[in-house]
DOLO-110156 format. One record per atom (N, C-alpha, C, O, CB): residue in three letters; x, y, z. Coordinates in steps of 0.05 Angstrom, whole numbers, padded with zeros to 5 digits, always signed. Glycine has a CB too. Layout:
BEGIN
ALAXYZ...
This chain:
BEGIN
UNK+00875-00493+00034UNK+00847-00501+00031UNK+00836-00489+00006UNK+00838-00465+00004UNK+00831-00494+00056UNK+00823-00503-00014UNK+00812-00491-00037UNK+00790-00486-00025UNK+00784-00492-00001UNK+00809-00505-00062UNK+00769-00467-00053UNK+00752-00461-00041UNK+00724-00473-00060UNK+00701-00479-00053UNK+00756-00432-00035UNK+00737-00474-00083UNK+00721-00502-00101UNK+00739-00530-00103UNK+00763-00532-00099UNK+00716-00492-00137UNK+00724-00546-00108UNK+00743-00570-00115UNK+00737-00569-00147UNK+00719-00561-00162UNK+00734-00601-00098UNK+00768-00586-00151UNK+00763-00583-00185UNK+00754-00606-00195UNK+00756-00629-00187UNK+00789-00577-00203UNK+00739-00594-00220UNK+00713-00613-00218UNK+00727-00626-00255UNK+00747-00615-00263UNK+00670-00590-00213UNK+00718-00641-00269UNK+00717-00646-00288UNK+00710-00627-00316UNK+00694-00642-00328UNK+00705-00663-00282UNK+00712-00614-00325UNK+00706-00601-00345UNK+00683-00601-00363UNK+00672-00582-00374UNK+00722-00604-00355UNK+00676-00635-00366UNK+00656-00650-00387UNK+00633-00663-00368UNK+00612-00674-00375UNK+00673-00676-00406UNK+00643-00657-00339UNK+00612-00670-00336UNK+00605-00638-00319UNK+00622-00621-00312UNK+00608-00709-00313UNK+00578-00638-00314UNK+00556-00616-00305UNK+00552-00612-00280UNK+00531-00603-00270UNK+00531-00622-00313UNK+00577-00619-00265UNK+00567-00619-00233UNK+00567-00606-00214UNK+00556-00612-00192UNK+00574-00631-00220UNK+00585-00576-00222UNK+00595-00554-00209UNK+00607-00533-00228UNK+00608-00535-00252UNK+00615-00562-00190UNK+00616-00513-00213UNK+00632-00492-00218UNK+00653-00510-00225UNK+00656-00531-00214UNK+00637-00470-00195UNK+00676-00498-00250UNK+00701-00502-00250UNK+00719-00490-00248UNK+00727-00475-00266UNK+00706-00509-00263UNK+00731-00492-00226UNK+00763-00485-00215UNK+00764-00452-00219UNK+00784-00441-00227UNK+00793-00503-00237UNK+00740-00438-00212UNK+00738-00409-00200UNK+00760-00402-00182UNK+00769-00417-00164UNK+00713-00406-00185UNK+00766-00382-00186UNK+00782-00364-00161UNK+00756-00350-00146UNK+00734-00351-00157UNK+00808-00336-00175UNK+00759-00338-00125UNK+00743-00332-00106UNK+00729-00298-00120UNK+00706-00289-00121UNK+00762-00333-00073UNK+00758-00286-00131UNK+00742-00265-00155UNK+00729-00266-00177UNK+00711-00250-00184UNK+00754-00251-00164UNK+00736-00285-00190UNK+00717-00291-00212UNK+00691-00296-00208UNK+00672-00284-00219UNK+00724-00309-00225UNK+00689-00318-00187UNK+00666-00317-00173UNK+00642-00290-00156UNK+00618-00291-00156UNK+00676-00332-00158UNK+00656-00276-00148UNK+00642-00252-00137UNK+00630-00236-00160UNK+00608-00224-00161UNK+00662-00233-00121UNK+00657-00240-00186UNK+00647-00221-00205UNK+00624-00232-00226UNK+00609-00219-00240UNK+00673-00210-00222UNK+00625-00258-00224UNK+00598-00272-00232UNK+00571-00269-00227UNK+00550-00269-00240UNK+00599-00293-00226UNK+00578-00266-00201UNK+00554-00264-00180UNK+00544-00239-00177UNK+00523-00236-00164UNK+00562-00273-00154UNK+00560-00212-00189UNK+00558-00176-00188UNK+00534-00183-00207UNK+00510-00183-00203UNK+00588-00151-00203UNK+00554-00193-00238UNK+00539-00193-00257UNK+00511-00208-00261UNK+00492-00200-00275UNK+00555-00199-00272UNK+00511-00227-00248UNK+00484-00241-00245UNK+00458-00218-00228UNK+00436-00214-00237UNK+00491-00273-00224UNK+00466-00210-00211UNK+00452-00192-00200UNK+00443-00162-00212UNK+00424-00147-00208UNK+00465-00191-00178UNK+00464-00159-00228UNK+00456-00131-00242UNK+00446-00140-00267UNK+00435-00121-00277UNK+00480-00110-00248UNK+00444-00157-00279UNK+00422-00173-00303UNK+00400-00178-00289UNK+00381-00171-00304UNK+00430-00203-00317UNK+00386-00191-00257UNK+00364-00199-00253UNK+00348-00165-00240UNK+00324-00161-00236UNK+00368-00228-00232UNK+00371-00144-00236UNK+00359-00121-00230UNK+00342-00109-00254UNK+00319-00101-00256UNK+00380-00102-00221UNK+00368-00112-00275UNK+00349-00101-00308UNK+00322-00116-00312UNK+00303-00104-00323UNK+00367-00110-00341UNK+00321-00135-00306UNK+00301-00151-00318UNK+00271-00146-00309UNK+00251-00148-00323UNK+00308-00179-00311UNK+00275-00138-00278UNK+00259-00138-00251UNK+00250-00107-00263UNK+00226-00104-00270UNK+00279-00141-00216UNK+00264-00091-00264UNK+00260-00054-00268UNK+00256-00057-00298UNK+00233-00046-00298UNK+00292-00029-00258UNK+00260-00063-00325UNK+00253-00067-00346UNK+00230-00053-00352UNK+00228-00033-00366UNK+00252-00091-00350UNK+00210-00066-00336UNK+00184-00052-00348UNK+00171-00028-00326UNK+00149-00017-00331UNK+00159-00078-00353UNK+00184-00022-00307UNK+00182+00002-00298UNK+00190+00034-00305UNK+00213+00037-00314UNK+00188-00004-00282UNK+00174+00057-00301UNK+00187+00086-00306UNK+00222+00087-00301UNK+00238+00098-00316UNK+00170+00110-00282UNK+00229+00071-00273UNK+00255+00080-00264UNK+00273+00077-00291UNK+00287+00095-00300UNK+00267+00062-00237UNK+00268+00053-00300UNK+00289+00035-00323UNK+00289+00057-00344UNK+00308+00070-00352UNK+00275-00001-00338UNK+00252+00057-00353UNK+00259+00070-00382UNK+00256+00105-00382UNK+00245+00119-00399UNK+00235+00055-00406UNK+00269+00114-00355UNK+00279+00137-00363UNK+00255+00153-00370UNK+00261+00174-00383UNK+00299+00135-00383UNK+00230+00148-00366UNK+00201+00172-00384UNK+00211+00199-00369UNK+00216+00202-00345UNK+00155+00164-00373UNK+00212+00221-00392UNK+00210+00246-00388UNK+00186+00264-00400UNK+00175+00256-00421UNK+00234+00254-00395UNK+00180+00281-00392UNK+00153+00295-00414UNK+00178+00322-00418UNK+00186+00336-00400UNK+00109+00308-00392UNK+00188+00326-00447UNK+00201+00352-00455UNK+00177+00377-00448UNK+00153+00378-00452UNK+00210+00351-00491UNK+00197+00396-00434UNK+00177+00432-00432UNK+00163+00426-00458UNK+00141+00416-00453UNK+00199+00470-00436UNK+00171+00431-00491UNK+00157+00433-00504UNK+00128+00420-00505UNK+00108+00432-00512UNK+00170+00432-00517UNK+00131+00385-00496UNK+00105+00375-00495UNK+00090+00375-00472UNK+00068+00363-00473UNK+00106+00353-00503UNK+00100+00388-00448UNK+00079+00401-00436UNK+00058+00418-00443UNK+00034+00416-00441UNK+00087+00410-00423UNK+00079+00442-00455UNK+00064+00463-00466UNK+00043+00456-00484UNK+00019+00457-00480UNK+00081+00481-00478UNK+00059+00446-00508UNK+00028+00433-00522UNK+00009+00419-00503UNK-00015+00421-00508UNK+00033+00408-00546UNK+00015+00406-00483UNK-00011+00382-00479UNK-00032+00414-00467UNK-00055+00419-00474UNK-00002+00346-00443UNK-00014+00431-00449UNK-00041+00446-00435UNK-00050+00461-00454UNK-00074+00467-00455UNK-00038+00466-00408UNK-00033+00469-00473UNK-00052+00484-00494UNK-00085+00468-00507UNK-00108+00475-00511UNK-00029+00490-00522UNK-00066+00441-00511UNK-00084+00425-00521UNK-00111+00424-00505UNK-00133+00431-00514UNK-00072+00399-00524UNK-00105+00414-00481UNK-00130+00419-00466UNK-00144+00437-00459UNK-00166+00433-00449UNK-00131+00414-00450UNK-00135+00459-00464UNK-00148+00489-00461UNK-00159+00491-00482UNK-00183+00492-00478UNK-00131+00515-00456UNK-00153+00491-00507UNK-00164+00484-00532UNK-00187+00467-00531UNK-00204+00480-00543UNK-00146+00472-00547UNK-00198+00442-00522UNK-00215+00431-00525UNK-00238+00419-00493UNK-00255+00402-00486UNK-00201+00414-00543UNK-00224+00439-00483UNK-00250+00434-00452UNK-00268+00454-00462UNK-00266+00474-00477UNK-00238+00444-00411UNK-00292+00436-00445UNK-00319+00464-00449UNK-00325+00484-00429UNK-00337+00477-00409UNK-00349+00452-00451UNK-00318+00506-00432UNK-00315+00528-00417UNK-00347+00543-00418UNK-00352+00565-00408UNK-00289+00546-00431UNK-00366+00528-00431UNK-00390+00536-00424UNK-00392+00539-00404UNK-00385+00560-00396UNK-00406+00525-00429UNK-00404+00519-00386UNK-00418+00525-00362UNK-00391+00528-00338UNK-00375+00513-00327UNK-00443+00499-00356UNK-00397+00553-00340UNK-00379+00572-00311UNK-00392+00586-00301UNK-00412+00596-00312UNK-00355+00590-00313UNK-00383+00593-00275UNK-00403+00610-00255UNK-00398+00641-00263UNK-00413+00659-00255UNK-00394+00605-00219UNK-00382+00644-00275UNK-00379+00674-00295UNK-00384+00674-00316UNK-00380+00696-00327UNK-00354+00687-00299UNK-00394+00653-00333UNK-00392+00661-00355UNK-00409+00682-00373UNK-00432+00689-00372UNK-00392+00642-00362UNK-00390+00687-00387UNK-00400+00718-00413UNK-00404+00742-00396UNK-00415+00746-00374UNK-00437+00714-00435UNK-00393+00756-00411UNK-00392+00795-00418UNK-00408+00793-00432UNK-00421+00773-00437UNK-00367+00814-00433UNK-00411+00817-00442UNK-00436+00832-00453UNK-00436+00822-00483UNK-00458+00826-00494UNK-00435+00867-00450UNK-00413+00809-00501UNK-00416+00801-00526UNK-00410+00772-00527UNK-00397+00762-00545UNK-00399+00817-00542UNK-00419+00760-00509UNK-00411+00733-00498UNK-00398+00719-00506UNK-00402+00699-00520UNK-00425+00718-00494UNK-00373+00732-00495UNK-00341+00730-00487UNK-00342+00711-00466UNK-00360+00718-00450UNK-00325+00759-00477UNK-00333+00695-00460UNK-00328+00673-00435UNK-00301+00689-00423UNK-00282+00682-00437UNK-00320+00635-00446UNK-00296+00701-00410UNK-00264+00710-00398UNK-00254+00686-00379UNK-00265+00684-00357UNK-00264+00743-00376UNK-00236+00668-00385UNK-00224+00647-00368UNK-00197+00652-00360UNK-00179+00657-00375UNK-00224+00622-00380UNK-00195+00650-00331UNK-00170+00654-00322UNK-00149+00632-00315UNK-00149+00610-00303UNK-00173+00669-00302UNK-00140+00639-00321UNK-00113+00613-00319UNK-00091+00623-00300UNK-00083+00647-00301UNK-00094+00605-00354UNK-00079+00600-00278UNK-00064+00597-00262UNK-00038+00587-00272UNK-00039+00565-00261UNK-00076+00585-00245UNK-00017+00586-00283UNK-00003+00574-00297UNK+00021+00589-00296UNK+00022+00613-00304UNK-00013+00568-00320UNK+00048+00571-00283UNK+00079+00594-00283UNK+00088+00576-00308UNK+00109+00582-00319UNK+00109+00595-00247UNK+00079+00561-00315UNK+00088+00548-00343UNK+00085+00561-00374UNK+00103+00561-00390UNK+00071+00523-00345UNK+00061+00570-00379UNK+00054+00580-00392UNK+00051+00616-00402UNK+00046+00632-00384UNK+00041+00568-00388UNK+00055+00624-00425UNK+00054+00656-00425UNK+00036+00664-00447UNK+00032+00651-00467UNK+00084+00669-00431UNK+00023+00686-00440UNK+00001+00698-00456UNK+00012+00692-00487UNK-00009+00697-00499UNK-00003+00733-00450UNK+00023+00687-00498UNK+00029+00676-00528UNK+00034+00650-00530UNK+00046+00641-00550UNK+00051+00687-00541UNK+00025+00636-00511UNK+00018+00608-00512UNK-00004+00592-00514UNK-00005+00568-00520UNK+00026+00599-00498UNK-00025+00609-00505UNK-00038+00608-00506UNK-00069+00604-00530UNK-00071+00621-00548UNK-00030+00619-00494UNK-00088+00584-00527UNK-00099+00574-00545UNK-00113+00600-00550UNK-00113+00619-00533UNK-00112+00548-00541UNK-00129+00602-00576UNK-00145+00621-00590UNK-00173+00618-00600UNK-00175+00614-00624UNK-00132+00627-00610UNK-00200+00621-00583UNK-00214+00605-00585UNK-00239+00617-00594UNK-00237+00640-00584UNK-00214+00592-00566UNK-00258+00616-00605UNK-00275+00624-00609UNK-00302+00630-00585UNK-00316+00611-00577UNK-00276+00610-00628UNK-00307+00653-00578UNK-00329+00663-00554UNK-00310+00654-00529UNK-00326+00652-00511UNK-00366+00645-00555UNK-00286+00648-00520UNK-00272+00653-00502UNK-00246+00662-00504UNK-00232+00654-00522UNK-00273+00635-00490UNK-00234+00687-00480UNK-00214+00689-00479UNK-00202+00688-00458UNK-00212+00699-00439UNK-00212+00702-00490UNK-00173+00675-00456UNK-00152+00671-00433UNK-00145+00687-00425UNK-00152+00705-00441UNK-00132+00661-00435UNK-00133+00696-00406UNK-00121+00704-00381UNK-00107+00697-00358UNK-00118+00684-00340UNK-00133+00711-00374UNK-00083+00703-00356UNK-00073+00695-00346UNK-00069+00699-00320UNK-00080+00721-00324UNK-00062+00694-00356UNK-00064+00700-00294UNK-00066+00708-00269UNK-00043+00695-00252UNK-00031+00676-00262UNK-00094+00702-00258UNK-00037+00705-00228UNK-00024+00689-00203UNK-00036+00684-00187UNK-00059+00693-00188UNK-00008+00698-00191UNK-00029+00667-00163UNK-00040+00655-00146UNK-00048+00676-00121UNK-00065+00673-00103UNK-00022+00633-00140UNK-00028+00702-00127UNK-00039+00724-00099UNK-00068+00744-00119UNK-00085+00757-00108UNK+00000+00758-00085UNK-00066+00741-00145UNK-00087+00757-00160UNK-00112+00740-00147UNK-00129+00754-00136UNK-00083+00757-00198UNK-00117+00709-00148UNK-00143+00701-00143UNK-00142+00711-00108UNK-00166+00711-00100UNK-00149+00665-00152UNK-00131+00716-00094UNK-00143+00724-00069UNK-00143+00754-00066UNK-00161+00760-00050UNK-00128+00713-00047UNK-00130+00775-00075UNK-00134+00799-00071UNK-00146+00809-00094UNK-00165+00823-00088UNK-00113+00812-00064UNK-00142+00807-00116UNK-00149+00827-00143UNK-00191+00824-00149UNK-00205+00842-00159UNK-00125+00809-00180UNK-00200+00799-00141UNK-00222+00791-00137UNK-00235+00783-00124UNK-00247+00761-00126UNK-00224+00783-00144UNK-00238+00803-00102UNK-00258+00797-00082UNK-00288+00795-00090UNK-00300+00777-00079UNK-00257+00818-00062UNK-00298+00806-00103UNK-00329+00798-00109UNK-00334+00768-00123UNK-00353+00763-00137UNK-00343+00821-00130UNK-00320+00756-00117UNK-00320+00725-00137UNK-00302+00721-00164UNK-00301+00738-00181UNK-00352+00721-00151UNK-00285+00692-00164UNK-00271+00692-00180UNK-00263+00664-00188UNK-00247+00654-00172UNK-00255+00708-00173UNK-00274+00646-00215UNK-00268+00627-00228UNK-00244+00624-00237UNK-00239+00637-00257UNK-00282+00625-00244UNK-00225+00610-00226UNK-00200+00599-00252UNK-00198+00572-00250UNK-00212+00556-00238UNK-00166+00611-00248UNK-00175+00569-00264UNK-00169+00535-00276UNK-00139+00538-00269UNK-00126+00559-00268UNK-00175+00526-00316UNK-00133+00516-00265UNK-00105+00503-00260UNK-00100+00480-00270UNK-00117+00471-00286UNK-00098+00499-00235UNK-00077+00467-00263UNK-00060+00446-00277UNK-00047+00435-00252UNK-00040+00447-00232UNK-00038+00457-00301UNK-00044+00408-00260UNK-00034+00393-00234UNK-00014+00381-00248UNK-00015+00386-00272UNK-00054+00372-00218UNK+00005+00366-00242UNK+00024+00363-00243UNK+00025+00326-00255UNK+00014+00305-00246UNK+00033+00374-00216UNK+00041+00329-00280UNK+00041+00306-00302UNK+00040+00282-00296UNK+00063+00278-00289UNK+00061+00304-00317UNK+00030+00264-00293UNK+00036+00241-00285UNK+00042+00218-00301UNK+00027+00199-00304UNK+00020+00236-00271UNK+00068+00221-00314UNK+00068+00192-00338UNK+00080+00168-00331UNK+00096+00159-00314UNK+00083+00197-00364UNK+00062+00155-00359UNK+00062+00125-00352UNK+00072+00112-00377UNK+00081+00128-00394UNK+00031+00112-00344UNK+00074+00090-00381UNK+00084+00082-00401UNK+00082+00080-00434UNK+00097+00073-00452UNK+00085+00067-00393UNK+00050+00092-00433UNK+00041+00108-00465UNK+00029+00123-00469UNK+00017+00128-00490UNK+00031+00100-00481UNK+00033+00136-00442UNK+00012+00162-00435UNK+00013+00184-00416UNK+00024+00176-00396UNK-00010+00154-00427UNK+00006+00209-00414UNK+00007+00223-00401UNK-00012+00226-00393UNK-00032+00226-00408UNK+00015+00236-00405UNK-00017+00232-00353UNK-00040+00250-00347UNK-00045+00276-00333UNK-00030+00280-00314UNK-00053+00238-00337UNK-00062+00293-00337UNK-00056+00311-00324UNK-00080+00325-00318UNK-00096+00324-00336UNK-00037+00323-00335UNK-00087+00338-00296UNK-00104+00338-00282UNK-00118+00380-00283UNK-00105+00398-00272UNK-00090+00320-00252UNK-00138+00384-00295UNK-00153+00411-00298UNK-00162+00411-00283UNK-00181+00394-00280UNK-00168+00418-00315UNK-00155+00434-00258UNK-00179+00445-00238UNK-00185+00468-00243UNK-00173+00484-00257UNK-00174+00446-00210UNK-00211+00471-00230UNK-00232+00484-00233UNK-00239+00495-00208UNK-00249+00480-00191UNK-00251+00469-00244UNK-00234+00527-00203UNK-00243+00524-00176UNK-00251+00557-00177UNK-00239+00574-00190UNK-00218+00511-00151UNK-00285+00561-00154UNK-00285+00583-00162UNK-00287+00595-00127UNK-00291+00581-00108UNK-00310+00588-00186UNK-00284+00612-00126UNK-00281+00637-00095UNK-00299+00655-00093UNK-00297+00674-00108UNK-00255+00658-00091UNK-00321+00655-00074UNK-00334+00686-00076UNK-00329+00687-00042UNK-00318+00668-00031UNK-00376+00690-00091UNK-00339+00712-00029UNK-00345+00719-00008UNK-00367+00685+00013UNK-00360+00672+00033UNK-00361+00750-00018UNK-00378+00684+00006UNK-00406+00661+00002UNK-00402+00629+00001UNK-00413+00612+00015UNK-00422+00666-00028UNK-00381+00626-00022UNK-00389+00602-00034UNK-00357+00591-00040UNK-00338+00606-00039UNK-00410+00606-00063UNK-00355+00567-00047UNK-00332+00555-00050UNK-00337+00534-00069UNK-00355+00518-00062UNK-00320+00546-00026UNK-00327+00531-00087UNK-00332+00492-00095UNK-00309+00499-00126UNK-00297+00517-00136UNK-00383+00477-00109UNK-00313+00473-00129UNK-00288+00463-00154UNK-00294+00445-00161UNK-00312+00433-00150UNK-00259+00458-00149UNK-00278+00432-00185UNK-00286+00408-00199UNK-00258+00402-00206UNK-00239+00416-00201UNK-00308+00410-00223UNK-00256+00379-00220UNK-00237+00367-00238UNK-00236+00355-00264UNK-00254+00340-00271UNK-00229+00351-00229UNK-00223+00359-00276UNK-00215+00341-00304UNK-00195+00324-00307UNK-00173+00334-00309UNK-00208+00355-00324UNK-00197+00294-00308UNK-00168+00289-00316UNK-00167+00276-00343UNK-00183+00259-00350UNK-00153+00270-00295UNK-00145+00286-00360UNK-00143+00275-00388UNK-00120+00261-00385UNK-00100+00262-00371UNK-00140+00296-00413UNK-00130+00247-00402UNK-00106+00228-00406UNK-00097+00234-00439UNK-00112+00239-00458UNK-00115+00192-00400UNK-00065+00232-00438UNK-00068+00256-00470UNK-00033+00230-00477UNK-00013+00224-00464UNK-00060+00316-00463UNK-00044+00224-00502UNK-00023+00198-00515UNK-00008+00213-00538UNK-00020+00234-00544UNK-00043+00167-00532UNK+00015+00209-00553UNK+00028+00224-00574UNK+00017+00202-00594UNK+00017+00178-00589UNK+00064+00231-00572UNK+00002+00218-00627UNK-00004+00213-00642UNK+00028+00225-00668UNK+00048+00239-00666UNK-00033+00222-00639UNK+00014+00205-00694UNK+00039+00217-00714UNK+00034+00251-00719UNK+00052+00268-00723UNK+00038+00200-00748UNK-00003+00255-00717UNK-00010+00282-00719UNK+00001+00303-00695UNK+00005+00327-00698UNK-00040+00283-00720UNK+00004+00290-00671UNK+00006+00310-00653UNK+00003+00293-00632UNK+00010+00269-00633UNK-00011+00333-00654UNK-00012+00311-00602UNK-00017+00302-00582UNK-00056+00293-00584UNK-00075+00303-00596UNK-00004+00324-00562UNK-00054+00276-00570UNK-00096+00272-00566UNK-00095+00270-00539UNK-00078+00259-00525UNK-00117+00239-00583UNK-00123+00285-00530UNK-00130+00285-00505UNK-00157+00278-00506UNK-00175+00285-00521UNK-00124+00308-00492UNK-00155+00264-00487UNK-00185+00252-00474UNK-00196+00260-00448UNK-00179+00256-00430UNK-00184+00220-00469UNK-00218+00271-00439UNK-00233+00281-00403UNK-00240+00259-00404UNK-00249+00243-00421UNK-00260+00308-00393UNK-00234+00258-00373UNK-00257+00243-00357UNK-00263+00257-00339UNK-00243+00269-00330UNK-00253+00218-00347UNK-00287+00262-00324UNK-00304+00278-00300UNK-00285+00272-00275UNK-00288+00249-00265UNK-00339+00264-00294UNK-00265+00289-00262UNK-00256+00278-00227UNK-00275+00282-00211UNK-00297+00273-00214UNK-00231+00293-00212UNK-00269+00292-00196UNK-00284+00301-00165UNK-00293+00326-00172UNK-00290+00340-00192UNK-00263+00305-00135UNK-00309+00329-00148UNK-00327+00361-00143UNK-00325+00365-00124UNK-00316+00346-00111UNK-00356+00367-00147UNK-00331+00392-00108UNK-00331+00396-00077UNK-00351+00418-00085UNK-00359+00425-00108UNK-00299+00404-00057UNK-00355+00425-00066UNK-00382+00452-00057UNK-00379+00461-00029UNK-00370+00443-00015UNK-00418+00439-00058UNK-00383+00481-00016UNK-00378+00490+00012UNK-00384+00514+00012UNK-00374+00527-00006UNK-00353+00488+00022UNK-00403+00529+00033UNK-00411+00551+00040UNK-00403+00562+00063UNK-00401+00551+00085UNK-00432+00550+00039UNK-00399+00588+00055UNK-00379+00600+00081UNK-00402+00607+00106UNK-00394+00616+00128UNK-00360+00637+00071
């Protein structure tokens, strides 16, 4: 029993005179072309990675250009903004260099034991890229005895020929009293 019939060569009416493997392997290949095609314009296909290095720049970048004015600590006595940063990514010589503020770096057991009378830091959330862009998300969150609340930033930060650019937009807020 065949499993095609053989067909004419010159006219258009079927498969010709396939073996039953050629056929399967037709049919692999047809399917792994309509998979590329389908995933093409998705992350899975094109492989997006953010290199350590362009992490580092992006948070520098954004530490560099958020406004660290209005904080619930802000300024020492020569109005110094002291901002603390949450970050296992980053190291005190990575850190941006800014004029009337300076970084600090901290851990996650320093904001609950080392500062009990109240304590502002910032964090970083975790990259989220897309296909010409990165985003990544600045919190803001401060702790006293009393009071609780936080905010957000999320930038969205694109590679230029100069470098990286970042853009805020306002996230969420919370507030809560103990």
């Amino acid at each position: 029993m065949l499993l095609f019939e053989r067909i004419d060569p010159m006219s258009c009416r079927g498969i010709r005179n396939l073996n039953p493997f050629s056929y399967l392997r037709f049919i692999s290949y047809l399917s792994i072309s309509a998979a590329v095609l389908v995933f093409a314009g998705t992350d899975i296909a094109q492989n997006r990675r953010l290199k350590w290095s362009d992490l580092i720049q992006l948070k520098r970048e954004i530490l560099r250009t958020n406004d660290f004015n209005e904080t619930e600590t802000c300024c020492d006595k020569d109005k110094t903004n002291i901002v603390y940063v949450v970050d296992a990514d980053l190291s005190a010589s990575q850190l941006p260099v800014r004029k009337y503020v300076k970084f600090e770096l901290i851990t996650e057991e320093d904001t609950k034991t080392r500062f009990k009378g109240g304590i502002e830091y910032y964090s970083f959330g975790p990259p989220a890229i897309g296909r010409s862009s990165v985003r990544i998300e600045l919190y803001r969150e401060y702790y006293d005895p009393d009071n609780v609340n936080g905010s957000s930033v999320v930038y969205t930060c694109w590679r230029t020929s100069k470098g990286w650019k970042v853009k805020g937009i306002l996230g969420g807020a919370y507030a809560s009293e103990m």
